[in-house]
VOPAGU-2260 file (C-alpha; in pm, 1 decimal, decimal comma):
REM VOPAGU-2260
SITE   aa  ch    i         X         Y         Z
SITE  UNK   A    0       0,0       0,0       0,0
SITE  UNK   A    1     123,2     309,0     -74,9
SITE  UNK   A    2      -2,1     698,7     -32,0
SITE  UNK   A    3     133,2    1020,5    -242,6
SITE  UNK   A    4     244,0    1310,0      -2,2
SITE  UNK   A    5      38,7    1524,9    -292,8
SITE  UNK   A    6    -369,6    1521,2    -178,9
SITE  UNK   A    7    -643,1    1790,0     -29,1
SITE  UNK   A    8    -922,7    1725,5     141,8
SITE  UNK   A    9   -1208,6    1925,9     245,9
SITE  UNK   A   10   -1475,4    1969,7     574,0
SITE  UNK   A   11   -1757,3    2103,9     700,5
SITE  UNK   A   12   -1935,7    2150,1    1025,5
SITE  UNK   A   13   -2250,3    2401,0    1089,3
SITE  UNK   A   14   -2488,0    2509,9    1345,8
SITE  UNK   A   15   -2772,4    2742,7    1351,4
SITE  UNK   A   16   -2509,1    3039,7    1453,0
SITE  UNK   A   17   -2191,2    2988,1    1223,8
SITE  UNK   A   18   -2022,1    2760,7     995,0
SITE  UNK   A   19   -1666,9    2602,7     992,4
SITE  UNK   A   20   -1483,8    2495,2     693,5
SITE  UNK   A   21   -1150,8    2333,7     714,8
SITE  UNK   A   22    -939,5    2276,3     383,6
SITE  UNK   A   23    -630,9    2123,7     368,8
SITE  UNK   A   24    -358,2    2053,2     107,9
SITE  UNK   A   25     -48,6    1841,1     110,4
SITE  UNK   A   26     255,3    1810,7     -98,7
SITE  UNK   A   27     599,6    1617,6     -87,5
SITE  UNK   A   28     808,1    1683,5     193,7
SITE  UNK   A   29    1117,8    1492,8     372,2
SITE  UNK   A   30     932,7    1494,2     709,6
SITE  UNK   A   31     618,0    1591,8     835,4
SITE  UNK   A   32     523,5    1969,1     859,1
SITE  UNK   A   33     186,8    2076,1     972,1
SITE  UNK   A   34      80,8    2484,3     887,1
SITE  UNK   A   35    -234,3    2607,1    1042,7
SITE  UNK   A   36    -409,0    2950,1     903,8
SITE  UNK   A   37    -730,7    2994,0    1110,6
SITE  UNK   A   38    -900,1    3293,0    1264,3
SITE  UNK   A   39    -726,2    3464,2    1590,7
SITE  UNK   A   40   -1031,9    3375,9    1804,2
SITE  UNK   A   41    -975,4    3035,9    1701,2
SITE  UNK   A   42    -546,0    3005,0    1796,8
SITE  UNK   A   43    -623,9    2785,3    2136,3
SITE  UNK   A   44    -720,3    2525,4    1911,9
SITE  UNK   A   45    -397,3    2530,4    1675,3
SITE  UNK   A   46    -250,8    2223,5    1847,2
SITE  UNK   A   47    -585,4    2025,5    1873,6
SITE  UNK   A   48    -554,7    2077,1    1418,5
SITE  UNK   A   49    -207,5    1953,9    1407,9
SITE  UNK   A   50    -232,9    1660,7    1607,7
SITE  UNK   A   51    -567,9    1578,1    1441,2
SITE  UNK   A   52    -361,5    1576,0    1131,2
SITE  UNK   A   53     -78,1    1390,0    1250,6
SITE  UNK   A   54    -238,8    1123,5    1369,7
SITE  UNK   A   55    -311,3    1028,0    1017,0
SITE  UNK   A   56     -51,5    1156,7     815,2
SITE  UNK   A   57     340,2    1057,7     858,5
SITE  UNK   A   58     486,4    1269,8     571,6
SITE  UNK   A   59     459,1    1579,9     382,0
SITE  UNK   A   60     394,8    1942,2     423,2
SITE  UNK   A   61      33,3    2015,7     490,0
SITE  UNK   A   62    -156,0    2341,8     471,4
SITE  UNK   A   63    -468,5    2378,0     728,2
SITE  UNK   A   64    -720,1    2634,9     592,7
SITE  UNK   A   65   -1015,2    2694,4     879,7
SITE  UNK   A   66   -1276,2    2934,6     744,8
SITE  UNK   A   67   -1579,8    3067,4     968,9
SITE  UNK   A   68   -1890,0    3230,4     824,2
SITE  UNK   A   69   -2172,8    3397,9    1005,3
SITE  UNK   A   70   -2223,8    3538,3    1369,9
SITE  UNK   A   71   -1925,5    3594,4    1623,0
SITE  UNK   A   72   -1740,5    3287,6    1724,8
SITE  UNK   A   73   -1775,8    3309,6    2070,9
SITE  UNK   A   74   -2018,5    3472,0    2332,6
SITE  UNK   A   75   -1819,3    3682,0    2634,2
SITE  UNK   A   76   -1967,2    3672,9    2983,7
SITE  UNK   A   77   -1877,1    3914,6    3278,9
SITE  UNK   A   78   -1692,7    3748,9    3532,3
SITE  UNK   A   79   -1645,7    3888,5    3912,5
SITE  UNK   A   80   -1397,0    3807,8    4126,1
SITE  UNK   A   81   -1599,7    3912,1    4464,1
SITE  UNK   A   82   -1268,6    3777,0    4696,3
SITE  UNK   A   83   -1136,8    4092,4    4511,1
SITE  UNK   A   84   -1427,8    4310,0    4483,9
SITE  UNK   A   85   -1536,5    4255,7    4864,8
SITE  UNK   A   86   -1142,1    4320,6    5016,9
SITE  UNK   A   87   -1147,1    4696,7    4781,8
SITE  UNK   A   88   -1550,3    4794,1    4948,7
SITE  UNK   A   89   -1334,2    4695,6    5281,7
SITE  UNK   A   90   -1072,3    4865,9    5231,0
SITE  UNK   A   91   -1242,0    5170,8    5028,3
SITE  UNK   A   92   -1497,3    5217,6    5363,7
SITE  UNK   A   93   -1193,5    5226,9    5621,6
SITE  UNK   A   94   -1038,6    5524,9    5378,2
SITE  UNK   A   95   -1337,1    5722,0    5395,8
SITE  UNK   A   96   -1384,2    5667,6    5755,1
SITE  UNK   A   97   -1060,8    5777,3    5860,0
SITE  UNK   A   98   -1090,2    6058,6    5647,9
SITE  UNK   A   99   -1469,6    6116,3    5772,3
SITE  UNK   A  100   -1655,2    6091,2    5445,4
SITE  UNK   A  101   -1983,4    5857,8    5368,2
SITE  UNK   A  102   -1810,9    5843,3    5018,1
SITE  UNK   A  103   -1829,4    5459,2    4886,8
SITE  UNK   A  104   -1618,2    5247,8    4628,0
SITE  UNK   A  105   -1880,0    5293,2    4306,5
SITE  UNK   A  106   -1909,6    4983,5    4045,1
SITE  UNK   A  107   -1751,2    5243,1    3801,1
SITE  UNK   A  108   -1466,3    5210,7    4013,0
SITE  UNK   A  109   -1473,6    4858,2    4063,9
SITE  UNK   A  110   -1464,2    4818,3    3692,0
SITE  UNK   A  111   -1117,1    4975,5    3675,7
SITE  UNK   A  112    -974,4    4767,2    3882,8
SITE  UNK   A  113    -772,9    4503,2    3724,4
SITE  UNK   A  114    -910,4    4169,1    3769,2
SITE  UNK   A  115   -1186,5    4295,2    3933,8
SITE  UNK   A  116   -1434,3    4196,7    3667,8
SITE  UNK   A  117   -1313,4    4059,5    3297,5
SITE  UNK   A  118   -1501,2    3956,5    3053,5
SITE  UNK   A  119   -1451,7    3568,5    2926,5
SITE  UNK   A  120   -1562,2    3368,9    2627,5
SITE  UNK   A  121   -1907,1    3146,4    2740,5
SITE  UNK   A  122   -1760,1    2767,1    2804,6
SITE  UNK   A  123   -2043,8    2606,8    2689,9
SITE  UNK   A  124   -1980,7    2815,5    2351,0
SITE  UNK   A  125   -1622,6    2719,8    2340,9
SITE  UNK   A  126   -1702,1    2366,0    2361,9
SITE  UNK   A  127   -1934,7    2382,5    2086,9
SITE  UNK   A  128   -1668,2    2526,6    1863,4
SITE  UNK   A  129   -1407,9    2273,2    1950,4
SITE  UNK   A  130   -1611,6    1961,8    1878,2
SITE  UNK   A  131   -1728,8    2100,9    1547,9
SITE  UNK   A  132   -1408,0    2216,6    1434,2
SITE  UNK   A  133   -1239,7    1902,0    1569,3
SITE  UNK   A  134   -1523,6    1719,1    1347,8
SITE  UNK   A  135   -1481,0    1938,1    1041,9
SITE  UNK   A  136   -1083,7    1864,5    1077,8
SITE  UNK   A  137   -1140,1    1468,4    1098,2
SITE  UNK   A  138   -1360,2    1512,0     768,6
SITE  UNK   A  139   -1080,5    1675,3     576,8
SITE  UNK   A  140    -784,7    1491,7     729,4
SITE  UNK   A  141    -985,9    1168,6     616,0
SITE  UNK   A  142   -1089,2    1281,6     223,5
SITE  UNK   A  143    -706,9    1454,3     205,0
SITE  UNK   A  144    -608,4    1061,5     306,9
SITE  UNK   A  145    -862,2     903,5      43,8
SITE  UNK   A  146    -717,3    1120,1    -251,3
SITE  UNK   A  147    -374,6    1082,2    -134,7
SITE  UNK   A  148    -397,9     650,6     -98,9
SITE  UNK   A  149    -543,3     694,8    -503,1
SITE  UNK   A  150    -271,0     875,5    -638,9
SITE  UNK   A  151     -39,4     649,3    -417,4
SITE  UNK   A  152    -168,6     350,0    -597,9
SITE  UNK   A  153    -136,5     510,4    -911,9
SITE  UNK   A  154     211,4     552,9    -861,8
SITE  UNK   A  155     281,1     234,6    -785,3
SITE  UNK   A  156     126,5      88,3   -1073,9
SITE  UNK   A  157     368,8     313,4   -1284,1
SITE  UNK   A  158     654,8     171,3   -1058,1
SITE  UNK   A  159     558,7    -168,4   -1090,7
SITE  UNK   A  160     565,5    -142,9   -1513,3
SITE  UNK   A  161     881,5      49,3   -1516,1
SITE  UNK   A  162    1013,2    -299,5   -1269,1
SITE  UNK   A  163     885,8    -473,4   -1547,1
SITE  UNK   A  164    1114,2    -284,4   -1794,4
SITE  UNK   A  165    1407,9    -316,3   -1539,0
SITE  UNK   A  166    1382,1    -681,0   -1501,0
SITE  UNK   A  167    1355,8    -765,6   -1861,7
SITE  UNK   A  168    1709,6    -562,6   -1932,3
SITE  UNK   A  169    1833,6    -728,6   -1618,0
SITE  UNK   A  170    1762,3   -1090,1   -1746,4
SITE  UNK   A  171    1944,0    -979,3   -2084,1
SITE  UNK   A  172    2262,4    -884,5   -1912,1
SITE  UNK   A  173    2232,5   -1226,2   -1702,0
SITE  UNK   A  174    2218,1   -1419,4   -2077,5
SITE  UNK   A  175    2527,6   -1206,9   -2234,6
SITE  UNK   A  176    2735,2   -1222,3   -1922,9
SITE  UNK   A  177    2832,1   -1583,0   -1931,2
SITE  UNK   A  178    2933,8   -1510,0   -2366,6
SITE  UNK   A  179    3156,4   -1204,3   -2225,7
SITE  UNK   A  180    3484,4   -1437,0   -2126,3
SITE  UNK   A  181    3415,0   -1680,6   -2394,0
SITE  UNK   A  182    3449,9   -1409,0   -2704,8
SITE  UNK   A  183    3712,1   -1219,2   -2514,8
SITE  UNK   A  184    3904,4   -1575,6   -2516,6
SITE  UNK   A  185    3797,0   -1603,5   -2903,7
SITE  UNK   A  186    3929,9   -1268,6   -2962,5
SITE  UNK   A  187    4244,3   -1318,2   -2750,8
SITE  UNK   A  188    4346,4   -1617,9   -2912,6
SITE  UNK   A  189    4309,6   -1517,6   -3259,3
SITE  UNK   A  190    4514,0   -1242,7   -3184,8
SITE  UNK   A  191    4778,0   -1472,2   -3046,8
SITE  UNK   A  192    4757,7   -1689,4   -3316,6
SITE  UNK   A  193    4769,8   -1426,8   -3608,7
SITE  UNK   A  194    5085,8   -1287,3   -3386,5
SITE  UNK   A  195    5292,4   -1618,6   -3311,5
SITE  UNK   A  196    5059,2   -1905,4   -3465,5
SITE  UNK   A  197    4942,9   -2183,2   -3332,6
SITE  UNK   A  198    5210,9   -2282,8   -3101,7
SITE  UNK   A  199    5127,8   -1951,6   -2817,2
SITE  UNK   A  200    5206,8   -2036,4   -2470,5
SITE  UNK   A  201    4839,0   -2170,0   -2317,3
SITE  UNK   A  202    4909,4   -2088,8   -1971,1
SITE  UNK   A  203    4964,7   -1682,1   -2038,0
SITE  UNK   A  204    4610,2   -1716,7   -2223,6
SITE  UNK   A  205    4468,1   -1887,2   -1932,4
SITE  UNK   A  206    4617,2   -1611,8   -1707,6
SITE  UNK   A  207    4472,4   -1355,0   -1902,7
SITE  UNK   A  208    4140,9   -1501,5   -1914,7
SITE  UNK   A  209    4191,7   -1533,6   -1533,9
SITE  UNK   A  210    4258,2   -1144,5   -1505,3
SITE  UNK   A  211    3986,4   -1070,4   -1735,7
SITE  UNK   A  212    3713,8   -1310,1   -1569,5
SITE  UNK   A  213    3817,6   -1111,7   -1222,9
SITE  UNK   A  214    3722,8    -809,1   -1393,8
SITE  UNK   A  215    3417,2    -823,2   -1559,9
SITE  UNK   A  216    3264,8   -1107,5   -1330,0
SITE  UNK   A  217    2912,8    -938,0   -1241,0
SITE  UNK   A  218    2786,7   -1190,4   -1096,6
SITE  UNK   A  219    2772,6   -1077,3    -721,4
SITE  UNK   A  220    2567,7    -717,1    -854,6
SITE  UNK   A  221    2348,1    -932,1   -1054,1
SITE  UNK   A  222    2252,1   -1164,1    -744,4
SITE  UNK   A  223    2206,2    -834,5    -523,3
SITE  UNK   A  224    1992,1    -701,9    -793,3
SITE  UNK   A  225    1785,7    -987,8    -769,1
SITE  UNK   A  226    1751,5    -971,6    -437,1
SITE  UNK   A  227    1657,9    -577,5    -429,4
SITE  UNK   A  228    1382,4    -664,6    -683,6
SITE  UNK   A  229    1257,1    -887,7    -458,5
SITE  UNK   A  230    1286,8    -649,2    -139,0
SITE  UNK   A  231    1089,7    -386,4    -368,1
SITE  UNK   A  232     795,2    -647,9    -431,7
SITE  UNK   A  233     763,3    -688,5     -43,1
SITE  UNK   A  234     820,8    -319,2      95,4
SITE  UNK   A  235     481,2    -243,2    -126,1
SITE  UNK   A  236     254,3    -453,3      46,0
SITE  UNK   A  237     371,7    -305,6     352,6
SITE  UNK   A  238     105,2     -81,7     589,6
SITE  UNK   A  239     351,5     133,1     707,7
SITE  UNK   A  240     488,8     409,0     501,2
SITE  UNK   A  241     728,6     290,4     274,6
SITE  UNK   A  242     875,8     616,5      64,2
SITE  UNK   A  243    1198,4     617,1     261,4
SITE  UNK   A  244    1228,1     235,5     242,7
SITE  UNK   A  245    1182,0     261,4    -162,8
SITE  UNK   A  246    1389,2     551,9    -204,9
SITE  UNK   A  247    1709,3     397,5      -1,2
SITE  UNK   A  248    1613,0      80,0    -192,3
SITE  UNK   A  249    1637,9     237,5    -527,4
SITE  UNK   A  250    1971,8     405,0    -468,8
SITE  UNK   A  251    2118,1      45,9    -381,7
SITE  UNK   A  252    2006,4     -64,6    -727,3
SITE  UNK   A  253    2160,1     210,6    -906,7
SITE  UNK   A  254    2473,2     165,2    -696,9
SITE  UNK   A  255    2504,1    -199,8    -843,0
SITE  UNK   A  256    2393,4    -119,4   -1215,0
SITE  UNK   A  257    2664,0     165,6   -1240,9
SITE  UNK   A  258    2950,4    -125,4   -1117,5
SITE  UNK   A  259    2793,1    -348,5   -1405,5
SITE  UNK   A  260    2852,6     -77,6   -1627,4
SITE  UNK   A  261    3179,6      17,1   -1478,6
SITE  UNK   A  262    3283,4    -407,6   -1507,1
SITE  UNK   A  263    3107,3    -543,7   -1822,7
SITE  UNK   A  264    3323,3    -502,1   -2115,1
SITE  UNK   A  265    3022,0    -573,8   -2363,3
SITE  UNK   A  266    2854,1    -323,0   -2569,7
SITE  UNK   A  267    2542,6    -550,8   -2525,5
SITE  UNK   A  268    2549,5    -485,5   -2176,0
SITE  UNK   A  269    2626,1    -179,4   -2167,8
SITE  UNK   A  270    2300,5    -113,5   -2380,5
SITE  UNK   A  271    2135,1    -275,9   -2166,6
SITE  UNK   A  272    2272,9     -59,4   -1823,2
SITE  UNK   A  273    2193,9     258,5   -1979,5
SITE  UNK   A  274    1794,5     121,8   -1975,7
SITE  UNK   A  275    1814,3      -0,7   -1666,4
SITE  UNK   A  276    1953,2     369,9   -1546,7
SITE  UNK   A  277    1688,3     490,6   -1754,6
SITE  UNK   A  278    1443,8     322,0   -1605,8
SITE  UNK   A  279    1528,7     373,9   -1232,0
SITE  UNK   A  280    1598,6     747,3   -1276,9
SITE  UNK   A  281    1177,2     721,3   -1342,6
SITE  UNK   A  282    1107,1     550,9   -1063,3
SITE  UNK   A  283    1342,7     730,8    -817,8
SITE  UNK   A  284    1105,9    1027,7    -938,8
SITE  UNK   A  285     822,7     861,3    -855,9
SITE  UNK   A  286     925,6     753,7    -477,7
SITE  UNK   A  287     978,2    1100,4    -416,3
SITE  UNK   A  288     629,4    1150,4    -353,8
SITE  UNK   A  289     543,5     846,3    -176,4
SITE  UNK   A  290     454,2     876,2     171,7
């Protein structure tokens, strides 16, 4: 299974009062980066958004887009602090006393008291918001992951025909490699013959061969290739995300097709490693948006 980092996803949750709209969009990205643009009555609840989000999503940069239409967000309520309020009538009576006035602390003065009284957003309002912005969030978090899981099969459908390409050049470089040695013997001894004739010394031709086998002998990157290929076919059915695992994966099999290239002495081969480079430089594009 596999999901593209590139997605958006939309939702919406509504009361009688207002209406929230939360739209979010995702593209590729090494880790996971979460940006949240919502009104600044709303910034308390930046945290609940981004862990919303990462709860579902492991990779990728995501944009958060919360929208509000119709009355105010929140209602305020006046809140007393009479512990406060009671100590100042206290304290304003013994002043007057002492200074033999009837004056009294007015609720104008109160007021400018810090603390005193303030004026708070309604909980029961609050609580409303959060649960329909948390359920607006889930809705668009959940269609970004839908969109994102069909492009993510789509490129790995693409992956899995350009593995097809790969493997068919790969099992043509298995069939020349074996003919390599033989028609560099062929050549060699012609050349020796055509030089000395028939009578050459047979053990510097086998030492040569020797050298020459040492060389070119691929077959160590052509077993490692095999096993890669196999690796790739079982990293997809994976649930985890498996973008990194691909990506590292891919590099090892270009590693070992440029030291075929670098070894075979075969313009067959060498054909052959320039599709095979070909074809992994497509799919190394395509892992770069896999989650």
């Amino acid at each position: 299974m596999a999901f593209s980092m590139t997605g958006f996803g939309s939702g919406k949750a509504s009361n009688d009062q207002f209406q929230i709209t939360v739209e979010m969009k995702s593209v590729n990205h090494r880790y996971f980066e979460c940006i949240v643009r919502l009104p600044r009555q709303m910034m308390a609840f930046e945290d609940k958004i981004k862990k919303i989000v990462q709860n579902e999503v492991a990779r990728g940069r995501i944009e958060v887009f919360v929208n509000v239409s119709g009355s105010a967000l929140t209602k305020k309520q006046v809140k007393a602090d009479w512990d406060i309020i009671d100590q100042l009538s206290a304290l304003s009576k013994e002043f007057y006393e002492r200074q033999g006035s009837e004056r009294a602390l007015s609720f104008s003065d109160i007021i400018r008291v810090q603390d005193a009284v303030s004026f708070v957003d309604a909980d029961d309002e609050n609580t409303e918001i959060e649960t329909m912005l948390t359920q607006s969030t889930a809705e668009a978090v959940q269609n970004l992951k839908n969109m994102r899981e069909v492009e993510g099969n789509n490129l790995l459908d693409d992956m899995r025909s350009q593995l097809v390409v790969f493997r068919k050049s790969l099992d043509q470089v298995t069939l020349f490699a074996p003919k390599v040695v033989e028609q560099y013997r062929t050549r060699l001894s012609q050349k020796l013959e055509e030089a000395v004739g028939e009578k050459f010394d047979q053990a510097r031709l086998l030492t040569e061969i020797t050298i020459f086998t040492d060389k070119t002998d691929i077959t160590e990157e052509l077993t490692r290739l095999a096993s890669h290929m196999e690796q790739f076919d079982q990293i997809i059915l994976e649930e985890v995300p498996i973008g990194r695992k691909l990506d590292f994966l891919l590099q090892e099999m270009n590693r070992e097709t440029n030291t075929i290239g670098s070894k075979a002495n075969d313009a067959l081969i060498a054909k052959e490693v320039v599709e095979m480079k070909t074809t992994l430089e497509k799919m190394k594009e395509q892992v770069q948006n896999i989650e």
